[in-house]
N, C-alpha and C positions, 0 to 999 in steps of 0.2 A: 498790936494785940499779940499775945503771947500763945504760943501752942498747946495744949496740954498733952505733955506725951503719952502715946500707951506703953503699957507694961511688956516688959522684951522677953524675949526667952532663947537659948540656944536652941539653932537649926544645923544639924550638919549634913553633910554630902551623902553619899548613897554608897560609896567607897570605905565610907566608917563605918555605915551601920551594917558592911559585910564581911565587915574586918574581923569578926571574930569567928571560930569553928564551930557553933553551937546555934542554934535555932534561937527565939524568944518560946516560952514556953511553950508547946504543942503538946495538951495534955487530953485531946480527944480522940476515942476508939476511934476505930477505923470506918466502921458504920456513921458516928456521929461527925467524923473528919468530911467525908461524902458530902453528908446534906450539907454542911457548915462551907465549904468549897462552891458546892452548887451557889450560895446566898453570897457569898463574899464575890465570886467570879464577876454576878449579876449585878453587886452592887459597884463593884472596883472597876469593871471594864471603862465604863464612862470617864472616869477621872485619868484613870492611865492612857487612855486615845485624849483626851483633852493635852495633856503630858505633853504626848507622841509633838501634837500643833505648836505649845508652849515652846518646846525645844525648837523647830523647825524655823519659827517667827521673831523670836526673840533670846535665841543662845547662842545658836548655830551661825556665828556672823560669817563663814564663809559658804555656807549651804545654799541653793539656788532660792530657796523658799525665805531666808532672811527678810524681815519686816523693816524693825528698829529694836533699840531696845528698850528694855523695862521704863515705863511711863516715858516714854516718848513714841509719837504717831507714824506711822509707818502706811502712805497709800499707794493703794494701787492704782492708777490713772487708765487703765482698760479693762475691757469686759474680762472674765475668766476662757480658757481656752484649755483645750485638754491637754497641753504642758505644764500647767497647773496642777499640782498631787497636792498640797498642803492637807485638803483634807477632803471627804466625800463629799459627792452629792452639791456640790458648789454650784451657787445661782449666779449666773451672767447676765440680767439684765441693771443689776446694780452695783456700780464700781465699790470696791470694797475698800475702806480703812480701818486701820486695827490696833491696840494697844495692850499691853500688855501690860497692869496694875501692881506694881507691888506699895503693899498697903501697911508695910510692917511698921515703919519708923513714922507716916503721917498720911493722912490724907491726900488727896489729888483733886486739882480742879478742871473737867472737862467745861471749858467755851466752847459753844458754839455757834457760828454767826448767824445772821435773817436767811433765811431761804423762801424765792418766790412762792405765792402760796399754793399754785398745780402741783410742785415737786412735791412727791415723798421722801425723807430720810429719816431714820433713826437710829439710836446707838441703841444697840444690844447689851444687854451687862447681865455677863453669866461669872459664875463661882465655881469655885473646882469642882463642885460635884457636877455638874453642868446645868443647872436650875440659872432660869432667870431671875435673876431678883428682881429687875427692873428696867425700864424704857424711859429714854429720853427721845425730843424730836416730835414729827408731824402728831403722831396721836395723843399723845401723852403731855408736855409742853408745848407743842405750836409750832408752828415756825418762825416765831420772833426772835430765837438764841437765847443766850442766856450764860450762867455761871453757873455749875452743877460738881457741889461736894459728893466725892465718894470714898468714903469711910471706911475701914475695916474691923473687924471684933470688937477690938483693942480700944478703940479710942473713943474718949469720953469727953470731948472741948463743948465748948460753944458755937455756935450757927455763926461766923463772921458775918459783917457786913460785906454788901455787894454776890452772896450767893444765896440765886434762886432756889435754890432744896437740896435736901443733905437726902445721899441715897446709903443706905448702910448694907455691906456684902459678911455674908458668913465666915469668908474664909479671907484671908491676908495678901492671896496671891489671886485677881480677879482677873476677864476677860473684857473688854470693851471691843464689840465690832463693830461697825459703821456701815450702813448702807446709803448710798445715794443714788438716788434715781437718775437714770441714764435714758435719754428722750429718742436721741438717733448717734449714728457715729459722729455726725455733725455736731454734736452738742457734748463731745468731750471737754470742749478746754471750758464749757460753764462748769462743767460737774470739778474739772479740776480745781477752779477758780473756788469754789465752793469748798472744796479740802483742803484748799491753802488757808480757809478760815478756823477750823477746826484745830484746837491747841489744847495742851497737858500741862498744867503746872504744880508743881510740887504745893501743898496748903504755904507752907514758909515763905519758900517766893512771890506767891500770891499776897502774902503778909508784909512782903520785907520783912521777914525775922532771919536770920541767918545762926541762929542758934543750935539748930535742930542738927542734929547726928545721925549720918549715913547710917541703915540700918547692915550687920554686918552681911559678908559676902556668902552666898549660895554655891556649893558645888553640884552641880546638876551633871547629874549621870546621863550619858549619852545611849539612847534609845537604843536596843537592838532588836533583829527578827525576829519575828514571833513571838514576843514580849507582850501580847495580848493574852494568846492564845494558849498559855502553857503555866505551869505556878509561878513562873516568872515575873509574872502581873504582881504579882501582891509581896514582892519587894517594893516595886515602882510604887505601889499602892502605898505600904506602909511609909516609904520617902516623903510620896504626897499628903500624906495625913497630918506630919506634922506641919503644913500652912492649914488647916482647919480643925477649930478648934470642936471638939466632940458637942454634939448638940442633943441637950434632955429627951426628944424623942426616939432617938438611936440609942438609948444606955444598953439598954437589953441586944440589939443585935451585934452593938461594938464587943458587949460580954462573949457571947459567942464565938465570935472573931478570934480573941485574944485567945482562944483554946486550941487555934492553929496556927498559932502565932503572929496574924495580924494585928497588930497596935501601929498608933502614932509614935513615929520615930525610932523605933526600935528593929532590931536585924532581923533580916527574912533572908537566909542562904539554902539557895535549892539544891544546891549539892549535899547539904546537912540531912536532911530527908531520909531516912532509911527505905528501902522498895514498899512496903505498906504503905508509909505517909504517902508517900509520891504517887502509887497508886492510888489511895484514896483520893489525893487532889484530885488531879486528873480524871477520875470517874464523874468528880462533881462538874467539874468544868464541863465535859461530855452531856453530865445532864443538864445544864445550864442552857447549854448550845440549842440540845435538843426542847426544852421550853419553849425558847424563841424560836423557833424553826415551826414548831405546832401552832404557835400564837400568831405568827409573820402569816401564815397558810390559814389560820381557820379567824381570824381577827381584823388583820391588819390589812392582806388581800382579798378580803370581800367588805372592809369600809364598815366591819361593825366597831372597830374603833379606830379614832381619826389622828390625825397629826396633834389635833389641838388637844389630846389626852395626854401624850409624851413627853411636852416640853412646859417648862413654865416654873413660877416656884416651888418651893416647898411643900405649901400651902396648897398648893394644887394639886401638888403629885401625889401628896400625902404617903412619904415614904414610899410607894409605888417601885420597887426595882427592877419590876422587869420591865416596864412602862419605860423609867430612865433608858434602861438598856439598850430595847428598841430605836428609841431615838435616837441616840448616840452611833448604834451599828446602822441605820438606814439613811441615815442625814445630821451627823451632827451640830450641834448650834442650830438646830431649827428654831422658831420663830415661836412663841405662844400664839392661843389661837385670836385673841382679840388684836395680835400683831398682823399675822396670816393662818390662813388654812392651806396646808399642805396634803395634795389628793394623790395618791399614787397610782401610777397604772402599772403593775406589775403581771396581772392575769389581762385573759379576754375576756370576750364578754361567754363565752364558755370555761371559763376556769383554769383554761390553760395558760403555765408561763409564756410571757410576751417573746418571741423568738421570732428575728426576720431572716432566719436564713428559713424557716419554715412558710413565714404564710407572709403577705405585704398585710397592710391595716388600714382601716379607715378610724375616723372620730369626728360624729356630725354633732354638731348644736344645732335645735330647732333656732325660727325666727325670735328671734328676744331672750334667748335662755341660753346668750354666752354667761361666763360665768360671774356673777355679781360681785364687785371692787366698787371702793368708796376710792381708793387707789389705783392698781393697774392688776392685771392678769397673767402670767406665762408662762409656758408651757413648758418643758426644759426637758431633752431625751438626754439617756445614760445610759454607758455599755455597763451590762449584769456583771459585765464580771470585775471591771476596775472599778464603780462606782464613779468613776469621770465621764468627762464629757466627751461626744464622739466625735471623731475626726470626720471631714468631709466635703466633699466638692466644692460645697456652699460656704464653707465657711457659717453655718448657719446651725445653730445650739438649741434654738427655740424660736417659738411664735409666741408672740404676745402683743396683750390688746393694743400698743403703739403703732403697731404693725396692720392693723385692721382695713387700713386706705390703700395696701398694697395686693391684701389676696381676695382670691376671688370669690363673690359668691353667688350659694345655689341660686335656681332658680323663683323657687320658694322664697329666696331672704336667709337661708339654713345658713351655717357656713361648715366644710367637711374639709378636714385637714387628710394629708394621705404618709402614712407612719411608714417604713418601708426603706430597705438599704438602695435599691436601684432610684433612679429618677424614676416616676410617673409619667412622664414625657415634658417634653414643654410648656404643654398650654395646661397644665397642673403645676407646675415645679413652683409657685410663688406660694400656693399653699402644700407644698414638701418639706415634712419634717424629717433629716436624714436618720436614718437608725444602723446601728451597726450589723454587720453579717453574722448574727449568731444571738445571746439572750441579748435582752435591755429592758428596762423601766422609764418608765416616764413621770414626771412631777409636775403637777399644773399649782400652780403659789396664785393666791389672793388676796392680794396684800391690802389692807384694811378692809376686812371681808363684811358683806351688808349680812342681816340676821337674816336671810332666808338660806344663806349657809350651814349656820349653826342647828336651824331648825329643821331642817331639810325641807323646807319647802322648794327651792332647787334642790335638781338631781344631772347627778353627774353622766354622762355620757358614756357607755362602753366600747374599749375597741373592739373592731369588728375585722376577723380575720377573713383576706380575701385570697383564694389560695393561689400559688405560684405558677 
């Protein structure tokens, strides 16, 4: 069978498109530069920290965080540990495998093998804007494997034979991350034996066609400081825009864009700027910040809106950019919610930030009202200020439901975890979760969460400060 190629187009480096001393148009007041900074900051953040990963995992082959490269699988064979930076917020009960799709020149076909039926896994497939498109794996397919096309814009062939379902990504340049469930330390070399199963093949190979033409080579601009946080983003922005192609419900907001010189492929030089422009960026980015700052405090930290509003398609988010946003700055590559429910504990149960150098913590569940998984549960503490994981005696990141034969409980049947940077003593440490000396958050994940989640008919448990 023959491929049917997609339609190519020139992509260059980020070195070209600053090559020259002039902006792309920037034809808006100062006033309308502001709001238009505020919208672009909010919308761009997500895909440039996407970026930030991209480069780390699959550019950077001598960086500590190197994966593999472009469509080929790169795993991790242990838990996450806080020598792990690649990216926030990282869950450790499930050993991570990852790929990085480029989709320009053909398709890709992720295998994957039978997995017994207690385990969870699933491939994640996000697109540069960082929307899920799609799930393969326990919920979604099963655990019987399978052969799984993933398509880009571009391409317009037929379904081959021997592949389970054709998955199609917005953008050219995709994410595939892997999770597999991780049962105890004892149960590494299963979980490996499991991502020795898991394979990338080019559509052509899968074909035997050898026809097909390298798609040409990417110059990718090497990340620098504060390249989030400053007009600096929306060079990286505009690099990354041209792998995705402009989509009918964004016409009006990309219009906008282009009036500060944000376009697909074209130069963004922040030294070109005159002190207006620059300050008008930067006021917006300020207000951007401050957005999410009020929405994180009066939203996100009191659970009136959940994990499962932040992440997921398009279709979901419905254009939603501060929604993306959040996401992206609190835990990026989160989960949709029919994948998991992600619960934060960032406040107490009085409203104050989580902080152990001030108070230690408790967190009880009544008898029966741990938290409802079709899958597993865990708990996972983070220092406030790295957004990683915390170092600690135990060696111990998290509690979760695998763990349930180990700690102890009340006398009731409750079970009450103790949050807190010291030990609790001994005859508590097996339900000790460490926290670091100063802020931290907590993320409790429910991965394939039952509907008394969604609906709240569970309720979540608050921490309860106990003073020093």
């Amino acid at each position: 069978m023959k491929i049917q190629r997609p339609m190519r187009y020139a992509l260059i480096g980020l070195s070209a498109l600053i090559c020259h001393s002039a902006l792309a148009d920037f034809t808006a007041t100062p006033t309308e530069a502001r709001a238009i900074a505020k919208e672009a900051y909010l919308y761009g953040f997500p895909i440039v920290e996407m970026y930030k990963t991209l480069y780390t995992q699959a550019v950077d082959k001598s960086g500590p965080n190197f994966k593999a490269p472009f469509n080929q699988i790169g795993n991790t064979a242990m838990v996450f540990t806080p020598k792990d930076t690649a990216f926030v917020t990282p869950n450790s009960d499930t050993p991570y495998s990852f790929v990085w799709l480029d989709l320009r020149a053909e398709p890709v076909v992720l295998t994957l093998p039978p997995v017994e039926s207690n385990r969870y896994y699933s491939v994640q497939l996000i697109d540069l804007y960082t929307q899920n498109f799609d799930y393969l794996g326990t919920r979604t397919t099963g655990n019987k494997g399978g052969n799984f096309l993933i398509a880009g814009p571009h391409w317009s062939g037929k379904t081959p034979a021997k592949i389970d379902r054709v998955v199609r990504s917005e953008s050219d340049i995709a994410y595939a991350l892997y999770r597999t469930q991780l049962f105890s330390t004892e149960d590494l070399s299963a979980v490996k034996k499991i991502q020795q199963g898991y394979s990338v093949t080019p559509l052509s190979k899968f074909l035997g066609d050898s026809s097909v033409k390298q798609a040409s080579p990417i110059e990718w601009p090497k990340p620098e400081p504060q390249m989030s946080e400053t007009p600096d983003l929306f060079r990286y922005l505009n690099f990354m825009l041209a792998f995705a192609p402009a989509q009918g419900s964004e016409k009006d907001v990309l219009k906008r864009f282009a009036t500060i010189g944000i376009e697909a492929g074209q130069p963004f030089d922040p030294n070109a700027l005159n002190t207006e422009q620059r300050q008008a960026l930067e006021a917006g980015i300020a207000d951007g910040k401050a957005e999410f700052a009020e929405f994180k405090k009066t939203k996100v930290d009191t659970h009136k809106v959940s994990s499962g509003d932040l992440f997921g398609t398009r279709q979901h988010l419905k254009n939603n950019y501060l929604y993306r946003y959040a996401g992206a700055n609190m835990g990026i590559f989160g989960n949709s919610a029919d994948e998991a429910a992600y619960l934060g504990y960032f406040v107490d149960n009085q409203g104050r930030p989580a902080d152990a150098s001030k108070h230690d913590y408790t967190l009880h569940f009544n008898k029966g009202a741990l938290p409802p998984a079709n899958a597993f549960w865990s708990l996972t503490m983070y220092d406030g200020a790295t957004k990683l994981l915390v170092d600690n005696p135990l060696n111990r990141y998290l509690i979760n439901s695998r763990m349930l034969p180990q700690l102890k409980l009340d006398a009731d049947g409750g079970l009450t975890l103790y949050v807190q940077n010291a030990s609790p003593g001994k005859d508590k440490e097996s339900n000790w979760l460490p926290a670091p000396k100063g802020p931290f958050y907590g993320v409790l994940r429910i991965y394939l969460p039952k509907p008394e989640v969604a609906n709240g008919q569970w309720k979540l448990p608050l921490l309860t400060p106990v003073d020093l």
